[in-house]
C-alpha positions in Angstrom: 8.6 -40.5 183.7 4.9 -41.1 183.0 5.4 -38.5 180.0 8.7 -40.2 178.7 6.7 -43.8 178.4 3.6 -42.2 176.7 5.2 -40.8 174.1 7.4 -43.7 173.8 4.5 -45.7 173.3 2.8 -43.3 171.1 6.1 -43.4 169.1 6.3 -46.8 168.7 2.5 -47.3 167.8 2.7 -44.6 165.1 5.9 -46.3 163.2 3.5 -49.7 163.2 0.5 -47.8 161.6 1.8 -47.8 157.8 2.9 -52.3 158.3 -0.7 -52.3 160.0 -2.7 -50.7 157.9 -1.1 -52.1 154.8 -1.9 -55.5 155.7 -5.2 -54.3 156.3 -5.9 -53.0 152.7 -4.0 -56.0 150.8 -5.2 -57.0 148.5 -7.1 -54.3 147.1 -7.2 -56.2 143.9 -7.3 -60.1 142.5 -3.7 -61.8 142.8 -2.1 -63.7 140.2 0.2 -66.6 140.8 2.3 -67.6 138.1 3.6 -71.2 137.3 5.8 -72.4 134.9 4.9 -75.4 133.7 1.8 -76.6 131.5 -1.9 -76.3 132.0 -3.5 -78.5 134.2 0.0 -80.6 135.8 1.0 -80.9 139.4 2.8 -77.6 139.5 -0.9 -75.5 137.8 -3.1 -78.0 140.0 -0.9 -77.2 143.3 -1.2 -73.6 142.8 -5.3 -73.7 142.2 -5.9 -75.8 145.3 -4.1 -73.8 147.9 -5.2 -70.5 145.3 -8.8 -71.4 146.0 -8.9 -72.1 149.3 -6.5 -68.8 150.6 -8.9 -66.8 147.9 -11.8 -66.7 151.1 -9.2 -65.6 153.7 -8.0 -62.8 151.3 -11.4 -61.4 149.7 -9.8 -61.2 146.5 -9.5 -63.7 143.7 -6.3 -65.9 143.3 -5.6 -66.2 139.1 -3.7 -68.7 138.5 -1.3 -68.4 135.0 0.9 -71.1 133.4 3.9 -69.5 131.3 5.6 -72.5 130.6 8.7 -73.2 129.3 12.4 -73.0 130.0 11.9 -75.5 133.1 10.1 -72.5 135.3 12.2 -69.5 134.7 10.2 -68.0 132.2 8.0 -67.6 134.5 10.1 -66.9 137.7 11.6 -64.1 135.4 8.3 -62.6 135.2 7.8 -62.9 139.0 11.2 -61.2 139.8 10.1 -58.6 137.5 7.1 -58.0 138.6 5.7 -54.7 141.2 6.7 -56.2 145.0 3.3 -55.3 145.9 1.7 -58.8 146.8 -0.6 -59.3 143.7 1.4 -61.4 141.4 3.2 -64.4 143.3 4.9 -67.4 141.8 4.2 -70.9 142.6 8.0 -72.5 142.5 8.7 -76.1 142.6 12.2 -77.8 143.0 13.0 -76.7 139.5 13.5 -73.3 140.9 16.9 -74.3 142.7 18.0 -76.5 140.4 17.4 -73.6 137.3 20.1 -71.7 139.4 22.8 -74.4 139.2 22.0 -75.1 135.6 21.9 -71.8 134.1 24.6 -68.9 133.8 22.2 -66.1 132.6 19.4 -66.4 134.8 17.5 -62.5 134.1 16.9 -63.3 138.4 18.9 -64.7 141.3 16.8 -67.5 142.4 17.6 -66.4 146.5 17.7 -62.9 146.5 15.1 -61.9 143.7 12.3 -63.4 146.0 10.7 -63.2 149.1 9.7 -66.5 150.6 6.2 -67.0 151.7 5.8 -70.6 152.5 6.4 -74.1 151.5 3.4 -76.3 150.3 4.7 -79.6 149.7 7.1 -82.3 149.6 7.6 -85.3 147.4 10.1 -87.5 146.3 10.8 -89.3 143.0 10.4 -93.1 142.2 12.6 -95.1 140.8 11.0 -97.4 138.2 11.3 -100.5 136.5 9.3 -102.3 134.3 7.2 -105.5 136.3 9.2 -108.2 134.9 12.6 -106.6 135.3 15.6 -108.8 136.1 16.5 -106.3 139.1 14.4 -107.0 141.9 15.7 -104.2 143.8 18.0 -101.0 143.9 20.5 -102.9 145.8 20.8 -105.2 142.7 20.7 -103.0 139.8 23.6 -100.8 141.0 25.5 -104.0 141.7 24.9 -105.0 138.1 26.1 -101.1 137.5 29.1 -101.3 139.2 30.2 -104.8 137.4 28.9 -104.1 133.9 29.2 -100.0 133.8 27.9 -99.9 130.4 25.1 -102.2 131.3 22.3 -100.1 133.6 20.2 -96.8 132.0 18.0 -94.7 133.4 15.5 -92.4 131.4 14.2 -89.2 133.1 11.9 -86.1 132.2 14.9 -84.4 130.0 18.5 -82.8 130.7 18.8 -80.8 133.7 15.2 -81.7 135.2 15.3 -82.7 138.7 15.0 -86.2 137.6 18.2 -85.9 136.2 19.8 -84.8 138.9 18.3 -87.4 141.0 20.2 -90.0 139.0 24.1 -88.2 138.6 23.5 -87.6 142.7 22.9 -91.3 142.6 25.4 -92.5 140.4 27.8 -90.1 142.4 27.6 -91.2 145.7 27.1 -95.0 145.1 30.2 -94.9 142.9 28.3 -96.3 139.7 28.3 -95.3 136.2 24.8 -94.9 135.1 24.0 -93.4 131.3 21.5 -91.3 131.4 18.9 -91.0 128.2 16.7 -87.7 128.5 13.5 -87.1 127.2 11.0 -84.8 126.5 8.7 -85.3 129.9 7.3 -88.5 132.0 5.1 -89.4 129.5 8.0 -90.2 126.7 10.2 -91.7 129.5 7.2 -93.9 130.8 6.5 -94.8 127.0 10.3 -96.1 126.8 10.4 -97.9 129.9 7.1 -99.6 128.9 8.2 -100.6 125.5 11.5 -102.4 126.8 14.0 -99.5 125.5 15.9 -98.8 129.1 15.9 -100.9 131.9 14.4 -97.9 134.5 13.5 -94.4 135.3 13.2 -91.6 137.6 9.9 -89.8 137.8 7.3 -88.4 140.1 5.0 -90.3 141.5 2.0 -89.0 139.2 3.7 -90.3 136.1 3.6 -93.7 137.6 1.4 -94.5 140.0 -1.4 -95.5 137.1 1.0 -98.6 136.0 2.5 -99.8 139.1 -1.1 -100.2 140.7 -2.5 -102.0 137.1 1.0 -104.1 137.6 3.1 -103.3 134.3 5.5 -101.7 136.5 7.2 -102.2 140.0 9.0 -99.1 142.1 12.2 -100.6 143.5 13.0 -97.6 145.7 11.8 -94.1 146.8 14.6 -90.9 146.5 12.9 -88.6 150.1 15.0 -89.2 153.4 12.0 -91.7 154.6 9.5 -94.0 153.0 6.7 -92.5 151.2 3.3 -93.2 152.3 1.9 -94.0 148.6 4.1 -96.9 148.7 5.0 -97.8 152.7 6.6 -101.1 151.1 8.9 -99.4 149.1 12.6 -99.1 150.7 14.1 -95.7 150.5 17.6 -95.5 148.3 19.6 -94.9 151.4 18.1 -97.7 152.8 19.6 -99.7 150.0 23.3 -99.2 150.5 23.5 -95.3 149.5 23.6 -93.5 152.8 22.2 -90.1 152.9 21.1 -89.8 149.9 17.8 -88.1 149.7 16.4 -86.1 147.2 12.8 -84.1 147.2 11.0 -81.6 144.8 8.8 -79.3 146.3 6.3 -76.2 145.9 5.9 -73.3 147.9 4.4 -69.4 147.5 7.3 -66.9 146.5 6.7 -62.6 145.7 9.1 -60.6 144.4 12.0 -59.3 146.3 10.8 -56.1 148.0 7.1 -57.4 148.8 6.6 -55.4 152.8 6.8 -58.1 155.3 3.4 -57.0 156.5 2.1 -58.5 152.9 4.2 -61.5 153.0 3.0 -62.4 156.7 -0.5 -61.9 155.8 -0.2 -64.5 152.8 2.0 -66.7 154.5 -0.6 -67.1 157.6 -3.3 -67.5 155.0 -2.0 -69.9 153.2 -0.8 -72.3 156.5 -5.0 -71.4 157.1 -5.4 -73.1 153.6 -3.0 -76.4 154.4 -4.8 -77.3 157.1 -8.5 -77.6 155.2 -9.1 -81.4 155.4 -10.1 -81.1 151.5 -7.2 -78.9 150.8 -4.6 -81.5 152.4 -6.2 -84.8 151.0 -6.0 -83.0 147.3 -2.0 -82.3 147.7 -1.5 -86.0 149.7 -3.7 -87.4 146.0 -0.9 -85.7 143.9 2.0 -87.6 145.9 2.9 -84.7 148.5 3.7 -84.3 152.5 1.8 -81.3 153.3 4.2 -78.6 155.3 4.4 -75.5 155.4 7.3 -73.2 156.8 7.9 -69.6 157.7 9.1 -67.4 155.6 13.1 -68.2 156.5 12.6 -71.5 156.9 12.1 -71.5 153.0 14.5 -69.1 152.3 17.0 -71.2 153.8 15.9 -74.4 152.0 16.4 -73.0 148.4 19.4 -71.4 149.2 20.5 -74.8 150.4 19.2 -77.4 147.6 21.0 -74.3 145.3 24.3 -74.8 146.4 23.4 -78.7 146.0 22.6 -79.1 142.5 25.6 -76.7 142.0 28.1 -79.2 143.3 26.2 -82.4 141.4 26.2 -80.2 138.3 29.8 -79.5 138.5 31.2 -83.1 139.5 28.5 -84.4 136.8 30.1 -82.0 134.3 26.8 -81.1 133.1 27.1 -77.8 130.4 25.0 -75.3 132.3 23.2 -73.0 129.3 
């Protein structure tokens, strides 16, 4: 009996060894997290402050690379592509679920191309008017929208951004017609709304925090399942008569599909090392996030869910996927 448990145990320590001592030797080399977006926005700065700060845990450089373009999937494509050996890791935002209801010849499946490492952070999206606006809340404006349909416009970041989506999920469940104008970014929306063009918009909190505290503009709601803490005053949309609505972009770690678990654990316990640095936290809670990480399946199951989401608001929308 004695002999039967020994080499039980000696059976069952030996098929650990290779997960064990492969975590032990990753990284042998710097990692490089690709982001898809431009140089020096929320989606590169995300990636360098968490990079940074996991970079000591690790004992190996984190790189961080923009290929932007394509709203993320250039480089997600690259990602999915990439050796699943833990050294080149993508830095995904909400884009990421929303490129696989929008496009039909993805070169990846958003889901199972990927293994999950963690979530970083949560934020939600503003809706905006300018200071002097005859709508002094949400409440207001869609009752203008429902008696005038041709009356109310919103501008957002461009055609099949998560802004966009924000607003046909909007229009959707509080039974409005809202026309959309797209444009190239938050800057060229902001410029619009500034200059008396459309009567509102839908963008992050970065685009607009810099005019609502010098007073050219006034948020009339917040598009996150609770109040955000950059603006407490600010009433949620499903606070304002559209029940349950709640939109949120986000950022988390991914690696390609195939990464061993023993690599993805050691990154993901790293990096919820990382969210819990005071300096780390305060940078992503500056750049309009909740800090909050998640295991591994937690996030799996979040983008498979926002997927199947923006599937159905892109169908009922009739939006042509590319």
């Amino acid at each position: 009996m004695i002999r039967r448990h020994l080499l039980a145990t000696l059976t069952i320590t030996t098929l650990m060894l290779p997960g064990v001592a492969l975590a032990q030797a990753y990284p042998d080399r710097p990692i490089k997290v690709m982001q898809g977006f431009a140089p020096g926005g929320n989606a590169d700065n995300i990636a360098r402050t968490v990079g940074v700060e996991m970079s000591k845990g690790l004992g190996q450089n984190i790189v961080v690379e923009a290929q932007a373009g394509a709203g993320g999937t250039i480089a997600a494509t690259t990602v999915a592509k990439s050796r699943p050996d833990g050294h080149t890791l993508l830095l995904a935002t909400g884009g990421h679920a929303v490129a696989g209801a929008l496009y039909n010849n993805l070169a990846y499946r958003t889901v199972q191309d990927f293994e999950m490492v963690s979530t970083i952070t949560y934020f939600p999206f503003l809706v905006v008017v300018p200071a002097n606006s005859k709508y002094p809340s949400l409440s207001a404006l869609l009752a203008a929208a429902r008696a005038n349909p041709t009356e109310v416009s919103y501008g957002t970041a461009g055609i099949g951004s998560t802004h966009h989506l924000a607003g046909e999920l909007l229009a959707s469940m509080s039974k409005t017609q809202l026309l959309h104008v797209p444009f190239r970014g938050d800057s060229a929306s902001l410029t619009s709304l500034l200059g008396g063009e459309i009567p509102m918009i839908i963008a992050p909190p970065t685009a607009v925090m810099a005019n609502i505290k010098s007073g050219k503009l006034r948020a009339i709601a917040t598009t996150g399942p609770q109040r955000w803490q950059g603006l407490p005053d600010v009433p949620t949309v499903s606070e304002q008569g559209v029940s349950g609505y709640d939109v949120q972009s986000w950022a988390g770690l991914m690696a390609p599909a195939g990464t061993p678990k023993p690599v993805i654990d050691r990154l993901n316990a790293e990096l919820q090392k990382a969210l819990l640095v005071p300096t780390v936290k305060t940078r992503l809670e500056d750049m309009g996030g909740e800090v909050r990480g998640s295991t591994s399946e937690e996030m799996r199951n979040m983008v498979a869910t926002q997927t199947q989401k923006w599937i159905q608001v892109v169908n009922d929308a009739k939006i042509p996927k590319n």
